[in-house]
C-alpha positions in Angstrom: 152.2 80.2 98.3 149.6 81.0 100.7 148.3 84.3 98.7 148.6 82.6 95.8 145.9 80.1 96.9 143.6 83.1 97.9 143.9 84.7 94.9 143.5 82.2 93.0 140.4 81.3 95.2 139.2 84.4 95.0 139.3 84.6 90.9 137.4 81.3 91.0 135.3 82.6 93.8 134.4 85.2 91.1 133.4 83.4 88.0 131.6 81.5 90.0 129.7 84.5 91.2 129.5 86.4 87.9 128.1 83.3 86.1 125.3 82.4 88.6 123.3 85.8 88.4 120.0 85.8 87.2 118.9 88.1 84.8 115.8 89.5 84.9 113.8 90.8 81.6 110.4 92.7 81.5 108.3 93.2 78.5 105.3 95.3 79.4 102.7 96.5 76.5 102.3 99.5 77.7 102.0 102.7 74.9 101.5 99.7 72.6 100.0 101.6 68.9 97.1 100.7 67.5 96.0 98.9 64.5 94.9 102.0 62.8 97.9 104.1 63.9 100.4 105.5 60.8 103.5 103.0 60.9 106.9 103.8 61.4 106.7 105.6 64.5 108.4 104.7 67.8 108.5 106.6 71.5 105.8 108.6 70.5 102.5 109.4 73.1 99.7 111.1 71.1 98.5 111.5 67.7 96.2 114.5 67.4 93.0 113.0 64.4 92.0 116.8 62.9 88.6 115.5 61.5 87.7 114.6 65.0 89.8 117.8 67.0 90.8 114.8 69.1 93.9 113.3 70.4 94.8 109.5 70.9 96.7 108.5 74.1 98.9 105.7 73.0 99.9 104.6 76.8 96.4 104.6 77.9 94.4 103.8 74.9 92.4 106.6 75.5 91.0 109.4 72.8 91.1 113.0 74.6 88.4 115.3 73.2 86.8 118.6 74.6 83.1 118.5 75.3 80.8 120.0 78.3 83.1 122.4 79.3 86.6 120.2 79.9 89.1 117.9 78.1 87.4 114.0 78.6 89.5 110.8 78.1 87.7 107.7 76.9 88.2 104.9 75.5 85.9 105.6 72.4 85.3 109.0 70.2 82.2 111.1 71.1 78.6 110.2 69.7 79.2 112.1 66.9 82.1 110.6 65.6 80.8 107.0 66.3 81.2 106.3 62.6 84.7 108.1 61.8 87.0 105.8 59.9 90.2 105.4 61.8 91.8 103.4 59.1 91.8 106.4 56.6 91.4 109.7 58.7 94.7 111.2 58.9 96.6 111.0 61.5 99.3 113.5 63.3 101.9 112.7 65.0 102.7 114.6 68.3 106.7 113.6 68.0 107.8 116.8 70.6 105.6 116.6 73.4 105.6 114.1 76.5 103.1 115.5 79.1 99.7 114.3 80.2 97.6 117.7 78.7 98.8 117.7 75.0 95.6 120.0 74.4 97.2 122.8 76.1 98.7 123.4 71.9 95.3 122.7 71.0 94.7 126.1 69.6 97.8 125.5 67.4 96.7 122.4 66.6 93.8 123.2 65.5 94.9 126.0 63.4 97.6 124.1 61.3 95.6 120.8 61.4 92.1 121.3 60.2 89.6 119.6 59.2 90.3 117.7 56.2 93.6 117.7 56.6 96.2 115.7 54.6 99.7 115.4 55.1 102.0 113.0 53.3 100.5 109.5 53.1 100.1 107.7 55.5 100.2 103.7 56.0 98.7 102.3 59.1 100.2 99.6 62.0 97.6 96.5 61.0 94.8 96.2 58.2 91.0 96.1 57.8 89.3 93.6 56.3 86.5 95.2 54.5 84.9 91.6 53.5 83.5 90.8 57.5 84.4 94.3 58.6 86.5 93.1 61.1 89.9 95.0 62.2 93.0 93.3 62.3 96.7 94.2 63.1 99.8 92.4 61.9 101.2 91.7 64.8 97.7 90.9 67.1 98.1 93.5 69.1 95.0 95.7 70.6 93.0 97.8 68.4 90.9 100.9 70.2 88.1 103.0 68.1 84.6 102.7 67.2 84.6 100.6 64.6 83.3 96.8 64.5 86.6 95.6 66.1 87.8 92.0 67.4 88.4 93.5 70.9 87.7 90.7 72.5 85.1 92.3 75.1 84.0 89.1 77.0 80.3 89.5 75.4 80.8 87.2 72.6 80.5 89.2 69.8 83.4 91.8 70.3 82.2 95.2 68.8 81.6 98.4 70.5 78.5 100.9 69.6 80.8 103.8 69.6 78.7 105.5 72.6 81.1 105.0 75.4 78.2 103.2 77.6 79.9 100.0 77.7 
């Protein structure tokens, strides 16, 4: 009778036990896509733009490009792409690689991606309003680029010159 008290004890003892844990959930943004990135895409970390011979870090919201003599990241294109339609530019998506130097295929890249490349259409993530010239998303998330953007940059008005002097 004894054991069957402990048992018993013990299977209570354990219910008990397995009911009172805490679970514990995280939800971090990180790698979150942007606004003008093609739709339909998931565990992905770079988009190579072949107009701009560029490539977007989705985890760090950070274009990579070459210039002086090495690969720069930055939150914005280079001065010379200040104006470069996001929105509509094509965009590739690097679905095989997971490193943090994607422009060691550059060359290859480059090659099968020119300029003026078009693949299959492409829809993006979120939307532009072309009446205020304001980019949204669909789901609010962040937006990067060098366009007139709601990115919320504490000065009041929210856009970015494109420059990279911010």
């Amino acid at each position: 009778m004894k054991t069957l008290k402990l048992i018993a004890a013990g299977i209570v003892l354990l219910v008990a036990t397995a009911t009172t844990q805490a679970q514990v959930s995280v939800n971090v943004n990180i790698g979150t896509p942007p606004a003008w990135g093609p739709a339909g895409y998931s565990n992905i970390d770079y988009y190579y733009i072949p107009d701009v011979q560029s490539y977007y870090d989705i985890r760090n919201s950070q274009f990579i490009y070459y210039g002086n003599g090495r690969w720069i990241r930055s939150r914005y294109l280079p001065q010379q792409y200040r104006n470069y339609d996001l929105y509509s530019g094509y965009k590739v998506v690097i679905n095989d690689y997971h490193g943090r130097t994607p422009y060691i295929y550059y060359k290859d890249h480059k090659a099968k991606y020119y300029k003026g490349y078009k693949g299959k259409p492409q829809k993006t993530i979120g939307y532009r309003n072309n009446d205020k010239h304001v980019y949204k998303q669909k789901d609010n998330k962040h937006n990067s680029g060098n366009h007139n953007s709601n990115r919320g940059n504490g000065k009041g008005k929210g856009h970015g010159n494109g420059n990279g002097k911010h």
